[in-house]
C-alpha positions as CSV (number, residue, x, y, z in Angstrom):
1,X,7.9,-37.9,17.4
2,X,7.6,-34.3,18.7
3,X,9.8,-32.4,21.6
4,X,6.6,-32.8,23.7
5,X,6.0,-36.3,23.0
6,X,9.5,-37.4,24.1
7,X,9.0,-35.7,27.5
8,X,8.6,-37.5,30.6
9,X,7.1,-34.9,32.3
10,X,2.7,-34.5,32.3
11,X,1.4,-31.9,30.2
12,X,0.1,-28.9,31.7
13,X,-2.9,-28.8,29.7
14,X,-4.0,-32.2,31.2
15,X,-3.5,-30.7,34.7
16,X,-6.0,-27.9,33.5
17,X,-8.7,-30.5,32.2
18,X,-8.0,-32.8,34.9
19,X,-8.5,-29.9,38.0
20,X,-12.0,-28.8,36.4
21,X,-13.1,-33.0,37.2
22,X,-12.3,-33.1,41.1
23,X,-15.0,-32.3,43.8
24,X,-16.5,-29.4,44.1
25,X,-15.5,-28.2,47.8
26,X,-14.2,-24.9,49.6
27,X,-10.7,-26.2,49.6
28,X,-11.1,-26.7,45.6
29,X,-13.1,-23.5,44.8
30,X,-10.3,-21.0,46.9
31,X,-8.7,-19.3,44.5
32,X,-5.3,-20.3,46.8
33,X,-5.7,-23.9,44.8
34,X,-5.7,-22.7,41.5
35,X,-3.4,-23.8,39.1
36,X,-0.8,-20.3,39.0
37,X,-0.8,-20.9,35.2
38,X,-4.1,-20.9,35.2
39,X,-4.7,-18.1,37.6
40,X,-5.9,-15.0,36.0
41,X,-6.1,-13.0,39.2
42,X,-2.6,-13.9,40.4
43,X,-1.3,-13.0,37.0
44,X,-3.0,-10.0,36.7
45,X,-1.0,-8.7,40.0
46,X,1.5,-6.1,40.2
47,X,4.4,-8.4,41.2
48,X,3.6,-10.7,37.9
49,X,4.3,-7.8,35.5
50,X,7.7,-8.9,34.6
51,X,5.9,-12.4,33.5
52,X,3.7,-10.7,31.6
53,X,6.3,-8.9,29.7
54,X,7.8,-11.7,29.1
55,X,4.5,-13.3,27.7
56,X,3.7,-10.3,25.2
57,X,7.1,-11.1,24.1
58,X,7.2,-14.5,23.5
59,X,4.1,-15.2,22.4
60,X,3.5,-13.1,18.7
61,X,7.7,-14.7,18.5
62,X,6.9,-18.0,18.6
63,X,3.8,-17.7,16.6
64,X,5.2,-16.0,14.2
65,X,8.1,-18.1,13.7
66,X,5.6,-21.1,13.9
67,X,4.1,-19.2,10.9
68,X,7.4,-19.3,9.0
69,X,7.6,-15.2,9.1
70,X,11.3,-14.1,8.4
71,X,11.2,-10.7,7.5
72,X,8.9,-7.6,7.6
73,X,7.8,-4.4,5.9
74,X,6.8,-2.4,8.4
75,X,3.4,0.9,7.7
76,X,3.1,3.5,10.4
77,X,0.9,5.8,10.1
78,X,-2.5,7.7,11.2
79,X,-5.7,5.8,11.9
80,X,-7.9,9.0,11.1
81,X,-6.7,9.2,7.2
82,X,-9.8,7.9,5.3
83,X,-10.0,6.4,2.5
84,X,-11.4,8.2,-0.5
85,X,-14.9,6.6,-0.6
86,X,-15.2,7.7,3.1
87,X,-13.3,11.3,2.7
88,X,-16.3,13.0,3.8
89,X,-16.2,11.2,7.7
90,X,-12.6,13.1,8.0
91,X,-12.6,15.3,11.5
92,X,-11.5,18.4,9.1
93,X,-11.2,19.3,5.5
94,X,-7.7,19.0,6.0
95,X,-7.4,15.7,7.0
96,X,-9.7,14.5,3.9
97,X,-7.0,15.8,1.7
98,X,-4.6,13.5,3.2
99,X,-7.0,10.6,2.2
100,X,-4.7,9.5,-0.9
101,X,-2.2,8.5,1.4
102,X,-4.7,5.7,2.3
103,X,-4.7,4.3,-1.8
104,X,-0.8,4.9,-1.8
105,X,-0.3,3.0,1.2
106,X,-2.6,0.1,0.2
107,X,-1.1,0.6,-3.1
108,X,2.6,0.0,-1.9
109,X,1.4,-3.0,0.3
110,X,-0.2,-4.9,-2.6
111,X,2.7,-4.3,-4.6
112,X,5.5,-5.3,-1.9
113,X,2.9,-8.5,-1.2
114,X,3.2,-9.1,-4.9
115,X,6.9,-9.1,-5.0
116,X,7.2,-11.3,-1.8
117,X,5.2,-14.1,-3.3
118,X,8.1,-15.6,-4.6
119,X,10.1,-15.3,-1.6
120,X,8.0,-17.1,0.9
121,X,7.3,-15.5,4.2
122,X,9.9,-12.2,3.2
123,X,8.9,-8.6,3.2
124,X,5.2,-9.6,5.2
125,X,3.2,-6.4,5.7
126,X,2.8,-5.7,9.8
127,X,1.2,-2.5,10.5
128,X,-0.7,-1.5,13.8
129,X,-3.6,-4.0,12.9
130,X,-6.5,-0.5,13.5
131,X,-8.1,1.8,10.6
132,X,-6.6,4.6,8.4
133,X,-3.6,3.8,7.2
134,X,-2.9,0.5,8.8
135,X,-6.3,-1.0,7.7
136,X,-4.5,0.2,4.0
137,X,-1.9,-1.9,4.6
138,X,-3.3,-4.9,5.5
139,X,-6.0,-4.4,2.8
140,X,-3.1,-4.2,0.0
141,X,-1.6,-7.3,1.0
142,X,-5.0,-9.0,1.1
143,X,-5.9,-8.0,-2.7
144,X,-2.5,-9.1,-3.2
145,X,-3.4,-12.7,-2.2
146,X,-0.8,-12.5,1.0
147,X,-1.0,-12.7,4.3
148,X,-0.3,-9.5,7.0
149,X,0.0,-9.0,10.4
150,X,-1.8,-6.6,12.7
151,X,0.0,-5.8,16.2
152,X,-3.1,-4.1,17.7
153,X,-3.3,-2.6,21.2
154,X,-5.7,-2.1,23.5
155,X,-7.1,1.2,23.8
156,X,-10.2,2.9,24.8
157,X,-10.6,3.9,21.4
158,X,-9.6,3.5,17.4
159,X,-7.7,0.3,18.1
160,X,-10.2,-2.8,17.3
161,X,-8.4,-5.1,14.5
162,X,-9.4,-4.3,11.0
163,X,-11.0,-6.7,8.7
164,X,-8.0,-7.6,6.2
165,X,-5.3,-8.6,8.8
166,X,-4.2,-11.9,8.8
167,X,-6.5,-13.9,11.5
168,X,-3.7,-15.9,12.4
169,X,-1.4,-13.1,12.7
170,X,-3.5,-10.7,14.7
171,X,-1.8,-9.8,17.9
172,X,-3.4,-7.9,20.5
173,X,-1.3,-5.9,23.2
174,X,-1.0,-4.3,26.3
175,X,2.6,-3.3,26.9
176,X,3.4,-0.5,24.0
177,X,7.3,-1.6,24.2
178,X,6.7,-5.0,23.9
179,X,4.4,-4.0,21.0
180,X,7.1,-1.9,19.3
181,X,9.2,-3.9,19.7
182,X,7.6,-6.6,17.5
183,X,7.3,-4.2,15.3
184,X,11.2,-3.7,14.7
185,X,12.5,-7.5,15.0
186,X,11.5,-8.2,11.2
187,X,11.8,-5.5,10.5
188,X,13.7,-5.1,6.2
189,X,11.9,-1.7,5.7
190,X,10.0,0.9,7.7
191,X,7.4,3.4,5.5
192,X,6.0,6.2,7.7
193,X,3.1,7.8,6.6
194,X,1.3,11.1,7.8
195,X,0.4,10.7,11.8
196,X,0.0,11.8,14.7
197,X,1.4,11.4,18.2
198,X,1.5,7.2,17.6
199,X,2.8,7.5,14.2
200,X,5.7,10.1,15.5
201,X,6.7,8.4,18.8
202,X,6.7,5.2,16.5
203,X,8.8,7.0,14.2
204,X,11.5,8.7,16.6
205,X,11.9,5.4,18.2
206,X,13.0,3.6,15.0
207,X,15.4,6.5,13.8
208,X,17.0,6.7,17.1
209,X,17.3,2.9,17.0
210,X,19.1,3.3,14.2
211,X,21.1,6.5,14.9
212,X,22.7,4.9,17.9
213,X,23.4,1.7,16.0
214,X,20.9,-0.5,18.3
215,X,19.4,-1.4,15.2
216,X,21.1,-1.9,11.6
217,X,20.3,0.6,8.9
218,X,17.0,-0.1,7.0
219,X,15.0,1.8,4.2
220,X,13.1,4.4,5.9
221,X,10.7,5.8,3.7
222,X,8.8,9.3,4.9
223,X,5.6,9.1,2.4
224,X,4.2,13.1,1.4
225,X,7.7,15.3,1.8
226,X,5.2,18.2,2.7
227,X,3.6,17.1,5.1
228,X,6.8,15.8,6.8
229,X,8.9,19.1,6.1
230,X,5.9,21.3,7.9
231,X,5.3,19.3,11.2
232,X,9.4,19.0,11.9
233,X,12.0,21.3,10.8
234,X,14.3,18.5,10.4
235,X,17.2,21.4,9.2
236,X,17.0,22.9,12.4
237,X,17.4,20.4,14.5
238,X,20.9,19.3,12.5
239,X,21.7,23.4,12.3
240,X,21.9,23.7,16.1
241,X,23.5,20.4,16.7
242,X,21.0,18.6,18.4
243,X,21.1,15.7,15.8
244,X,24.3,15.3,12.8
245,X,23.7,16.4,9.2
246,X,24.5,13.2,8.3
247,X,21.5,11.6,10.3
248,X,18.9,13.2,8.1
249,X,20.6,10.6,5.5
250,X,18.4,7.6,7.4
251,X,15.0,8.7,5.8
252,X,13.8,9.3,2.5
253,X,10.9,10.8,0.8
254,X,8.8,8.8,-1.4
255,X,5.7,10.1,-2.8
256,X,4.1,7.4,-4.6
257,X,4.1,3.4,-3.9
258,X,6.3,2.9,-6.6
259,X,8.9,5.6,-5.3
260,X,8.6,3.9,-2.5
261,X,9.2,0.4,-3.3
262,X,12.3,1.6,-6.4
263,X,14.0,3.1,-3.3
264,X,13.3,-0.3,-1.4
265,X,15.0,-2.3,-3.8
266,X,17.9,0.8,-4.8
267,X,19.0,1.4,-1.2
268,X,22.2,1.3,0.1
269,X,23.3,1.6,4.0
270,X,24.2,5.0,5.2
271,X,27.6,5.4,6.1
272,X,28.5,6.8,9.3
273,X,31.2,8.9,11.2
274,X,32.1,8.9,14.5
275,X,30.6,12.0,14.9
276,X,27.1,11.2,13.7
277,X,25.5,10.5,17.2
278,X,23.2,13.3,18.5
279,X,22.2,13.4,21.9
C-alpha cells in the first residue's frame, strides 16, 4: 500500500471534486467558501507570498526526485546566440559570430548525455529551458537520447520553453531565487557560456556561492576565454583586493566541448586559505 493509502484522513482532491457537486447558491458561489487550496485569488495575495515561495520550491524538488534526478550539469548562457543555420536573425554582426557557441554548447550536452547513460539520472542537463544557448543544451541531450530539464521563467519576452526540454521536467517560474536556486541543488558542474545580464547575475551568484563556502567547489567552466577576458577584467578586481588571487582558481576556460568535458572529468577542488574571502 502507499503513504496515502494508509492515511485516515480524506483526500483533498476528493474535497475538490466533491465541492464542484453541491447546489449552486450565493453562499456556495462567494468566493469566502472556497476551498483556500483551491483559491486562486487568496493565493495570489500579498500575505500568501511566503506560501508561494514555499510552493516554487517544493514543487520542481519533489518532481524531480519523483523523476529519480540526482545530479546536474548545469548551461548558462545567452538566449540571443543563434544557431548557425539562423546566424543571419542575430541583432548585430557581432553577436552572429558568437553563433558557434550554440554547436559547442549542444555539442558538450550530447556528449555529457552520452556519458550519463550509464549512470542513470547523473550529470542531467538543466539549463534555463528558453532559446540560444539553453535551447543548445536541451537539444544536445535530446540527440543524445536523454532527458533535460528546462527551469523557464516567466517574462514578457524570450522566455517560452524550447522544444527539446524534457516535457516532464519543464518547470516554469516566477520567483528568480527560487528558480536559481534549483538551479544549484544538483548541481556536479556549472558551464557558462557568452551572456548577458541573466547569464552574469547567474554566474556571480554561483562563484560567490562558492567563494564563501555556501556551496562546495564544482567545475566551473567559462566557454570562449575572449569573450570572458573583454567584458570583466577579472586581474583587476584580484589586483586591487576586491576578490583573492586565489579565487580566480574557481573557473576555467574551455574552448571546445571536449575541453570542457576533459576538465569535468580531470578536476580537482580548489584549495583555499583563510585569506581567500573577498568582500
Amino acid at each position: 500500500m502507499t503513504d496515502d493509502a494508509c492515511r485516515p484522513f480524506r483526500d483533498a482532491q476528493k474535497d475538490v471534486e466533491t465541492v464542484r457537486e453541491i447546489p449552486d447558491t450565493p453562499q456556495t458561489r462567494a468566493p469566502a467558501y472556497r476551498l483556500a487550496f483551491a483559491d486562486p485569488e487568496f493565493l495570489w495575495r500579498d500575505e500568501l507570498r511566503p506560501v508561494r515561495l514555499q510552493l516554487e520550491l517544493l514543487k520542481p524538488e519533489l518532481l524531480m526526485r519523483e523523476f529519480g534526478i540526482e545530479s546536474t550539469i548545469v548551461l548558462f548562457g545567452s538566449a540571443r546566440i543563434p544557431e548557425e543555420a539562423r546566424r543571419v536573425e542575430a541583432a548585430t554582426e557581432t553577436l552572429g559570430r558568437y553563433a558557434r557557441y550554440y554547436e559547442e554548447a549542444r555539442r558538450f550536452a550530447r556528449l555529457m548525455t552520452e556519458k550519463s547513460q550509464t549512470n542513470g539520472r547523473h550529470h542531467v542537463i538543466v539549463t534555463g529551458g528558453g532559446p540560444g544557448i539553453m535551447e543548445a543544451g536541451n537539444r544536445g541531450a535530446a540527440e543524445a537520447g536523454g532527458v533535460s530539464i528546462g527551469l523557464n521563467i516567466v517574462l514578457p519576452h524570450e522566455q517560452a520553453p524550447n522544444e527539446y526540454v524534457t516535457p516532464d521536467l519543464c518547470f516554469n517560474f516566477h520567483y528568480f531565487g527560487i528558480r536559481k536556486m534549483h538551479f544549484l541543488l544538483r548541481a556536479s558542474a556549472i558551464a557558462i557560456f557568452p551572456g548577458g545580464f541573466g547569464t552574469l547575475d547567474e554566474m556571480f551568484e554561483a562563484l560567490t556561492l562558492i567563494q564563501t563556502d555556501r556551496m562546495d567547489p564544482v567545475p566551473f567552466l567559462l566557454f570562449g576565454r575572449e569573450f570572458w577576458e573583454r567584458i570583466i577584467n577579472w586581474e583587476a578586481l584580484a589586483e586591487v583586493g576586491t576578490i583573492s588571487r586565489e579565487d580566480l582558481d574557481l573557473f576555467t576556460y574551455v574552448e571546445t566541448a571536449e575541453e570542457a568535458v576533459a576538465a569535468i572529468e580531470n578536476w580537482q577542488p580548489p584549495r583555499k586559505t583563510d585569506e581567500a574571502y573577498g568582500t
